[in-house]
N, C-alpha and C positions, 0 to 999 in steps of 0.2 A: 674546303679550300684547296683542296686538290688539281692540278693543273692537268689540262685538257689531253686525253690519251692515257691518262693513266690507266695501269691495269686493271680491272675488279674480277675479273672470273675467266673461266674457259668451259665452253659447254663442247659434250662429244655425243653424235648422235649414229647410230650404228644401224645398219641397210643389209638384209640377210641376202639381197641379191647378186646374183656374181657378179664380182667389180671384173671381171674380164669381159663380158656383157657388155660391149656399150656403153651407155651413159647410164644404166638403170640403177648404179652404186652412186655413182658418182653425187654427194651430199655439197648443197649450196644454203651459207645460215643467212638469215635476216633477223632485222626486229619489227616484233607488230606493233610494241606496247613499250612508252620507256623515251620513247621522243618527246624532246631535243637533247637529253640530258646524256643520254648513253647512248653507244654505237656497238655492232658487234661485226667481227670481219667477217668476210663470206666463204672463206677456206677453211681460217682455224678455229671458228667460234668464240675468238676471245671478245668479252664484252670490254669496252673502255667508255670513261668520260667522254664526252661530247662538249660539256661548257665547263667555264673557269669561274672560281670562286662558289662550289656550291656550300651553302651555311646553312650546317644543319642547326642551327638556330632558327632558319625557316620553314627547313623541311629535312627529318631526319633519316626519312623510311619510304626507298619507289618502289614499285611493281614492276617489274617487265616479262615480256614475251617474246621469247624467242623460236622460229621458225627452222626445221630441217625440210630441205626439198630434195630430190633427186631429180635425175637427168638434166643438173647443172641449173637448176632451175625454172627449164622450158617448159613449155605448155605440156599438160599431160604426164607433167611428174607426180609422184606422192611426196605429201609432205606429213610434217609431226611437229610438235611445240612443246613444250616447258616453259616454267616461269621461274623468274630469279627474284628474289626481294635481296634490296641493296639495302644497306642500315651505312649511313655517314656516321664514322666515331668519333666524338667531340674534341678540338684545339686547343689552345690560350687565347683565341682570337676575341674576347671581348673583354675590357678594362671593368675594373668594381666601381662603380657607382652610387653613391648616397641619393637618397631620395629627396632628400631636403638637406636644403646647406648650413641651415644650424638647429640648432636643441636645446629646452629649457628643461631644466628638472629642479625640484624641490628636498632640500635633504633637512632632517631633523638635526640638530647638533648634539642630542643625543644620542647619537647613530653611535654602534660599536664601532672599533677598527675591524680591517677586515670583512666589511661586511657589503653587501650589493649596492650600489649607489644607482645604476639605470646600465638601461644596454641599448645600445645602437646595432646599427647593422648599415652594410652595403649591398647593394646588389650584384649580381653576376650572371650572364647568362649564362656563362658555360657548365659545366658539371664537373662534379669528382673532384680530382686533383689540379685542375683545371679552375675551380672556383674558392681554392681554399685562402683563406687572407690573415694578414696580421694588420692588427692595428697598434699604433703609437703616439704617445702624445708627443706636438712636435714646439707646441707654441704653447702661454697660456701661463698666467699666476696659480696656478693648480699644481706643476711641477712639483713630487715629493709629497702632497699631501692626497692626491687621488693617483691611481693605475689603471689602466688599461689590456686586456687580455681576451683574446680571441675564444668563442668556444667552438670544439673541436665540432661539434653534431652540428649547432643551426650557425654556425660561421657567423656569431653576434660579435660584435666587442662589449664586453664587460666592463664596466664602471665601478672600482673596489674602493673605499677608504682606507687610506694609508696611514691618517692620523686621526687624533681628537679635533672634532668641530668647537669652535668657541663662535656663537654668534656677535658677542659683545667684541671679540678682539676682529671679527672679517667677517662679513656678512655674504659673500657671494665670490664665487671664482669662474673662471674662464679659461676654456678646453681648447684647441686647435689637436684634432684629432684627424689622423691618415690613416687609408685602408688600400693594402696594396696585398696584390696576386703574389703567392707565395713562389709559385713554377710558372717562370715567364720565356714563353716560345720566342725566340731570336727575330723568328721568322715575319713575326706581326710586330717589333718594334716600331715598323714605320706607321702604326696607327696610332700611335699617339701614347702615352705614358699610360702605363699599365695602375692604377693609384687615381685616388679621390681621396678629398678634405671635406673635414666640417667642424662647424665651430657650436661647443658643447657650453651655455649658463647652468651654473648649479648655484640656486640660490638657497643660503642657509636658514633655516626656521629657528628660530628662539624656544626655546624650552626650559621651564624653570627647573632648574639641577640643583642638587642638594649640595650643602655645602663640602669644600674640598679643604685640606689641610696643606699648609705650609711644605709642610714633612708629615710623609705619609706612616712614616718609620722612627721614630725617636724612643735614644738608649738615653737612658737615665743611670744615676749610681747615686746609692746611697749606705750608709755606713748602717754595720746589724744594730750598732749601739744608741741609732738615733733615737732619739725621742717621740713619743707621740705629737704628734702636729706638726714635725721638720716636714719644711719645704724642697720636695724633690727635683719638682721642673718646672716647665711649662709650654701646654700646646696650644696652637693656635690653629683658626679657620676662618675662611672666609664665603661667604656667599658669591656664587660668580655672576650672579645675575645681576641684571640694571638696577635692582630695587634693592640689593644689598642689605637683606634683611639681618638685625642682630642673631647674633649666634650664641646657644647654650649650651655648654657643656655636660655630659655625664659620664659616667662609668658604668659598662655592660658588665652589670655584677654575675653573669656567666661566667666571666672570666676573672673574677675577682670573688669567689664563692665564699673566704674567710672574712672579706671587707677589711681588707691591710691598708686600704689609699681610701683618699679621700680627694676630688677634685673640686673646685670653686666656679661656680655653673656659670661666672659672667667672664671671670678672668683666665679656665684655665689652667690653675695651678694646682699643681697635684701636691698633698703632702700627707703624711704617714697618719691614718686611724689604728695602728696596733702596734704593739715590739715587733719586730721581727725577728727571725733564727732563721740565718744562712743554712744550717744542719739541717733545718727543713725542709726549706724554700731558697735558692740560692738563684734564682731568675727569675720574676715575674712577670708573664704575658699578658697586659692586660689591653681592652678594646676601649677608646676613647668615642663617644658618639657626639658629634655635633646637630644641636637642630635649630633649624629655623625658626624665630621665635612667630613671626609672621604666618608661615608656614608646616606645622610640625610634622607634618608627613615629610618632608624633606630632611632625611638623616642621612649625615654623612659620616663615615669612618677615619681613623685613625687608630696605628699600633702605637703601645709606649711599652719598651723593653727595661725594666729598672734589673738590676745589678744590686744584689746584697752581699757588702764588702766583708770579709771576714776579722772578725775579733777574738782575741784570745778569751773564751767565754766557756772554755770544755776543759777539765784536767785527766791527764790522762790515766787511763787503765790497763790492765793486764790484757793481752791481744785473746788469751784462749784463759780456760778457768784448767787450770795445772790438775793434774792427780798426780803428788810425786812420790815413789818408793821408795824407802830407805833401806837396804839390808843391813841384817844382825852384824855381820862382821865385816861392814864398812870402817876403812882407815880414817884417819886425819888428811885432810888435804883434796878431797876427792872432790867431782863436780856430781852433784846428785840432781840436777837440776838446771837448765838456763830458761830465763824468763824475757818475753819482750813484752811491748806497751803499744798503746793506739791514741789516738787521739783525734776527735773529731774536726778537729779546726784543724786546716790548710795554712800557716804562716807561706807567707812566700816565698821566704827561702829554705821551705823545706823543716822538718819538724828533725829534735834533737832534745834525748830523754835523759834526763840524769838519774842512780837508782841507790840508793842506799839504804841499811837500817835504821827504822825509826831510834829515837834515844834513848828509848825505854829497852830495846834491845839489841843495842849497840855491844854489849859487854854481854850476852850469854857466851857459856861455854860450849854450847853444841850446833852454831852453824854462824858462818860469815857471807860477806856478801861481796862480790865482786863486780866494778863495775867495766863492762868489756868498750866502752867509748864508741859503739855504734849500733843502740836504741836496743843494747841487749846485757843483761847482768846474768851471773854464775852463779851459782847457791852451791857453796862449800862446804865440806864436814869442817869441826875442831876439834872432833878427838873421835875414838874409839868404840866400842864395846855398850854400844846403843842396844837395850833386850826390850820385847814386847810386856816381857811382865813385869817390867820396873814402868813403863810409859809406850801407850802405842801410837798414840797422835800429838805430832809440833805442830805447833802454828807460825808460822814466821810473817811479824809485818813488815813487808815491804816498801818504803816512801820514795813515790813515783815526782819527778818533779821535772815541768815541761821549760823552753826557752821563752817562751813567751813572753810580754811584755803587758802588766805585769804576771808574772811567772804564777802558774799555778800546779798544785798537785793533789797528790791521794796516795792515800794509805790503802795499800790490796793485801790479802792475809796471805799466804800460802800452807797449804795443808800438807804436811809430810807424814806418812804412816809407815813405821817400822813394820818389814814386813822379814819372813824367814826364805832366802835366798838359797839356787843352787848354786855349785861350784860356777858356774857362768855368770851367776849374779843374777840369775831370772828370780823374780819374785813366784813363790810357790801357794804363801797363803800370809795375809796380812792382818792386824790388829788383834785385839782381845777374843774378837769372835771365835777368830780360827784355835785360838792357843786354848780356850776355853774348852770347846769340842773337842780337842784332842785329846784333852786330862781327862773326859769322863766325870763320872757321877761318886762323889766323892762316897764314902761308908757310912756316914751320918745322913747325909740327903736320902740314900736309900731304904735306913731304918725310919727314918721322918715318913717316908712314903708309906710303907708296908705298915707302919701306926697308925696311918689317915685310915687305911683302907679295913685294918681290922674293928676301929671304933664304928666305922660306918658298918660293917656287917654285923656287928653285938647289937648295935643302935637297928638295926632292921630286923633283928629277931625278936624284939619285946613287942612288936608290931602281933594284934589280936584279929583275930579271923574277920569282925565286924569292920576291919578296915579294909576289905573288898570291896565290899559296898558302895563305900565313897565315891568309886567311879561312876555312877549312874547317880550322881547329886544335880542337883538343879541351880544354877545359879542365877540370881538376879540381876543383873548388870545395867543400871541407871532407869530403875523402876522396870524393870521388863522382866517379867515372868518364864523360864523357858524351862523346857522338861524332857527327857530323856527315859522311853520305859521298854527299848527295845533289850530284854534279856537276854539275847543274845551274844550282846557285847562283851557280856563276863565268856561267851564263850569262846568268843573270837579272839581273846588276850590268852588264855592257853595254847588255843590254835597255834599261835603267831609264834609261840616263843618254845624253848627245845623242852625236852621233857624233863630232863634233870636241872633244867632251873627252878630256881624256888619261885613260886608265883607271889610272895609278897617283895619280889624285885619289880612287879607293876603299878604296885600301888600307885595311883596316879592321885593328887592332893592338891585342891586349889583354893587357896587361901586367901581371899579378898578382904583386906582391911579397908574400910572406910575412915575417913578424918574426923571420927568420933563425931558427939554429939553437937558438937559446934559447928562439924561443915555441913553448911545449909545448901551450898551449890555443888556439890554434887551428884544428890540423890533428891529425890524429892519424896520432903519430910513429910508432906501431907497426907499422900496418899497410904503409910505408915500407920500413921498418926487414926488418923479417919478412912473406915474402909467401905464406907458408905458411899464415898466420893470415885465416880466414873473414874478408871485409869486411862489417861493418852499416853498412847507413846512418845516420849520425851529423851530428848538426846540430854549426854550430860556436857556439862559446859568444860570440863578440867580433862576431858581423857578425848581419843579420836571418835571420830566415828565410827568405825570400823571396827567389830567385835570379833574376838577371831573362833573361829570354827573349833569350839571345846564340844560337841554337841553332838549326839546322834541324827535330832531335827530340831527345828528352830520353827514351831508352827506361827502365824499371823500373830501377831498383838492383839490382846483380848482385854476384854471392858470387865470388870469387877461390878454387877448392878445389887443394889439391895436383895434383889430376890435369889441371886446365887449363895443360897447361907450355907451350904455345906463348902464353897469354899473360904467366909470369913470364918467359919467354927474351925478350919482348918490352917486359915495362917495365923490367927488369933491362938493357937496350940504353940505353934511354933515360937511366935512372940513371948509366951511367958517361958518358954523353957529357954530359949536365949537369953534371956531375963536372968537366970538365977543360974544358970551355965558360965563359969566366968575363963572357960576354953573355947565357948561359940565367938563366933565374929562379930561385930556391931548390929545393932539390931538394925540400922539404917545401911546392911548389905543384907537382905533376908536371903534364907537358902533354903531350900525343900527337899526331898529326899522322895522320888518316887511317888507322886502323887496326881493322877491325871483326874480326878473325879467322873462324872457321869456325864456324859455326849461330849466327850473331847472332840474338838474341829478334827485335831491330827489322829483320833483312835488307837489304838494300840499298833505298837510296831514291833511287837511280839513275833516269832515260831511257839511259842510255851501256852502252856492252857493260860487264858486272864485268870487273871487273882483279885477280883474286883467281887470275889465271893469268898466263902467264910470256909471253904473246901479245902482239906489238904493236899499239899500236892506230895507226888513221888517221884524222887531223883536215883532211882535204881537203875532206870534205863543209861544211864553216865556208862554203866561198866559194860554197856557193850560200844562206846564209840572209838577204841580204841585206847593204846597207852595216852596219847598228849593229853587226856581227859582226867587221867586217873587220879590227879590228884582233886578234881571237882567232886567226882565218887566220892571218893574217900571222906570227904566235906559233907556233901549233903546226900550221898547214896544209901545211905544204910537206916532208911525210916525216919529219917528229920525230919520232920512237919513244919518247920519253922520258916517262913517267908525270905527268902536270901535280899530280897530287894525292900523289906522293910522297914532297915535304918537309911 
């Protein structure tokens, strides 16, 4: 749209021949290429326009060719050429235009806000900043419930909802929509208004929606003291659809996990399924659900906020649990102590504690009580010359009593212990414990002890060499046979212990008494009794299961069959001498003494020659294993034939 002569270029064409020469410098321009549209002058090479109104909308991009001649032109000059390509840069010169002057769209009513409704657009031929537009709604019952908004890349208008669709209350609205050039060139106003209109139907679709509530949000209040069954409120809902299906109520017991409410599924009404305690629960958030009876996929929500009122239902207590000290030489009058109180319940105007001795100890002589009139008392001496060895712990009852309505209280103790102070009055060391320790072990408790300890060593010396032995016994523990024959054990109990100890300090002695003849449950009698009969291993019913480790080895549980008679000739020995032994233990605990017989599972767990022959053995080699040994020497070193392990 450039008007005619305008500049576009200047071309210079340069002639190595001497411009003092004649005409043979002298350059004349033309154009070959580029007509009607451009011209270029013949001295200065500037190109210009030739026509008016060119639209690059029709054509954006010429070619031209330009001519250098010398000798002014004339015949027999040299000439040369280049080419210029023009690019026309784009105006305002074209208004937006719609393609169609109206538009139908279909919206759901259950469209969110906020959300796309349709997009229109205008057209523009120009480009860039040149084609950018706004759109506005200018006409139209749509006003405040849809918007309009350009986007920025494809230069649409957008169509947003601004509100909630209701089919049943407006079924359809109506757009008068403008789109106008945002940068408008002065220079083209006379072509006519830069803007286009179009008229936008958006027809609403029906959609069955679940039911909605009155109030989306209902506070409720009800007193902690109610009653099971009071009636707290009531919500209501409706279906919005044409068909106004009845509506049911429930409670989303997510949110009600203890079941404190109860609602009435036709009406609505909530009222209390439990006590309540504000000290526990002081707000309850609970989700009301309405459904469609017609319908029950259609759930709709509602909140109910209940409120639990506060009741003088708590008496109050000591806020912290006191440790108080008293010193020895605490006067009359003194504060040994101040006490405050708590109390669960909230009164509204603020809690207020009254604090006195109970009646019962109202009139002692050794502490009063004072009350300070702001939710705090003073524990006072009455006299003097408090000692730990006359009394080391007071109790003092306290009776707490609140303002409430009606008034409630408690009795709290306080524990005061006479303790022995520095000059600062720190406590050093408090009650009988301390004073006890300090006095020592009186001259009689001493001689009581060194008597205990002399009986027991007189009592350990009547003790006879055959009670070595004892430690490698076998005991039977709930019919189970178990056996011990590694000899070496006697020598590992010298080993172990220092030399100048007496070794009848090992004596190791285990005395299992059974429940006599009458307890049938915890041994079994039979296999006693009859040894002819297979032995299973059987647990006993009165002790654990768990045997504890008295035992060198504990080999498998073994069966007792008729044809093992060398070991019934051998407990059947034992049975009678138990028998007529009235220092053995119940015959229904049997005990054995070293007795493996012939193909033990476990075989001997000896270092020492087996003794399972009629061979004597010789314990002289003892007095070369050093002193810890010597008193075994001395025992059986010196030609004893005698089996150490045969009682």
């Amino acid at each position: 749209m450039s008007p005619v002569g305008t500049s576009v270029v200047e071309v210079k064409a340069t002639d190595a021949d001497d411009p003092t020469y004649g005409n043979s410098a002298r350059v004349v321009y033309s154009i070959l290429e580029g007509q009607p549209y451009f011209s270029v002058e013949p001295k200065t090479g500037i190109v210009r326009t030739a026509l008016p109104n060119m639209d690059r909308e029709a054509r954006d991009q010429y070619l031209l060719v330009i001519q250098a001649k010398d000798m002014v032109g004339q015949m027999g000059g040299l000439s040369g050429t280049t080419s210029v390509t023009v690019t026309l840069t784009d105006v305002n010169d074209n208004p937006p235009r719609f393609s169609r002057k109206s538009y139908q769209f279909a919206v759901p009513e259950s469209l969110p806000v906020a959300s796309v409704v349709a997009k229109i657009k205008a057209l523009d031929s120009d480009i860039g900043p040149n084609a950018e537009m706004d759109y506005r709604i200018i006409e139209g019952d749509g006003l405040g419930v849809f918007r309009v908004t350009p986007d920025k890349d494809t230069q649409e208008g957008v169509i947003t909802l601004q509100k909630n669709l209701d089919f049943e209350t407006k079924s359809s609205y109506t757009l008068k929509i403008e789109a106008s050039n945002r940068n408008i060139d002065p220079r083209f106003l006379s072509q006519g208004p830069f803007s286009d209109t179009a008229m936008v139907r958006l027809t609403v679709e029906n959609v069955d929606e679940p039911p909605i509530f009155a109030s989306p949000l209902s506070n409720m209040v009800v007193s902690e003291a109610a009653k099971v069954g009071t009636i707290i409120g009531t919500v209501s809902a409706l279906d919005p659809d044409s068909t106004n299906s009845p509506i049911r109520y429930s409670i989303d017991r997510n949110t009600d996990l203890e079941r404190f409410f109860n609602i009435e599924s036709t009406t609505g009404v909530i009222s209390t399924a439990k006590p309540l305690d504000r000290e526990a629960n002081a707000v309850h958030n609970i989700t009301i659900l309405a459904t469609e009876s017609l319908d029950p996929s259609q759930v709709g929500k509602g909140v109910a906020l209940i409120s639990v009122m506060d009741i003088n239902d708590n008496a109050p207590v000591f806020a912290i649990e006191y440790e108080t000290f008293l010193c020895e030489n605490v006067g009359p009058g003194q504060v040994i102590e101040t006490v405050s109180a708590v109390d669960k319940d909230e009164p509204p105007s603020g809690h207020r504690f009254f604090f006195s001795l109970t009646a019962e100890t109202a009139g002692n002589m050794n502490f009063t009580l004072r009350d300070n009139k702001d939710n705090t008392a003073s524990v006072l001496t009455k006299r003097s010359g408090f000692q730990r060895r006359e009394q080391a712990m007071y109790r003092l009852p306290v009776l707490i009593v609140d303002s409430g309505s009606p008034a409630l209280s408690s009795t709290n103790t306080l524990s005061i212990r006479v303790c022995d102070c520095d000059p600062n009055g720190t406590p050093q060391s408090c009650g009988t414990e301390a004073y006890m320790l300090s006095a020592g072990l009186s001259t009689g408790a001493l001689i009581a002890i060194l008597a205990c300890i002399i009986t027991l060593l007189g009592s350990t010396g009547t003790c006879e060499k055959s009670h070595l032995h004892r430690t490698a016994q076998l005991v039977a523990h709930s019919s189970r046979l178990y056996h011990c024959v590694d000899r070496s054990l006697f020598l590992s109990i010298y080993y172990l212990n220092d030399e100048d100890r007496d070794v009848r300090e090992n004596i190791v002695r285990y005395d299992d008494e059974g429940g006599g003849e009458e307890d049938t449950e915890a041994f079994d009698m039979v296999a006693l009794r009859n040894l002819n009969v297979v032995r299973d291993s059987k647990s006993r019913r009165d002790v654990t299961p768990e045997v504890p480790t008295l035992y060198c080895s504990r080999p498998p549980p073994y069966k007792i069959t008729p044809d093992n008679g060398i070991f019934r000739e051998f407990i059947w020995d034992r049975l009678k001498d138990a028998d007529v032994d009235p220092s053995a233990p119940p015959y229904d605990s049997l005990q054995t003494y070293a007795f493996e017989g012939s193909g033990s599972v476990a075989e001997s767990l000896s270092s020492l020659d087996s003794l399972s022959t009629d061979s004597e053995q010789n314990y002289d080699y003892l007095s070369d294993w050093g002193p810890r040994f010597r008193k075994l020497a001395d025992l059986y070193g010196h030609g004893d034939s005698s089996n150490i392990f045969s009682s």
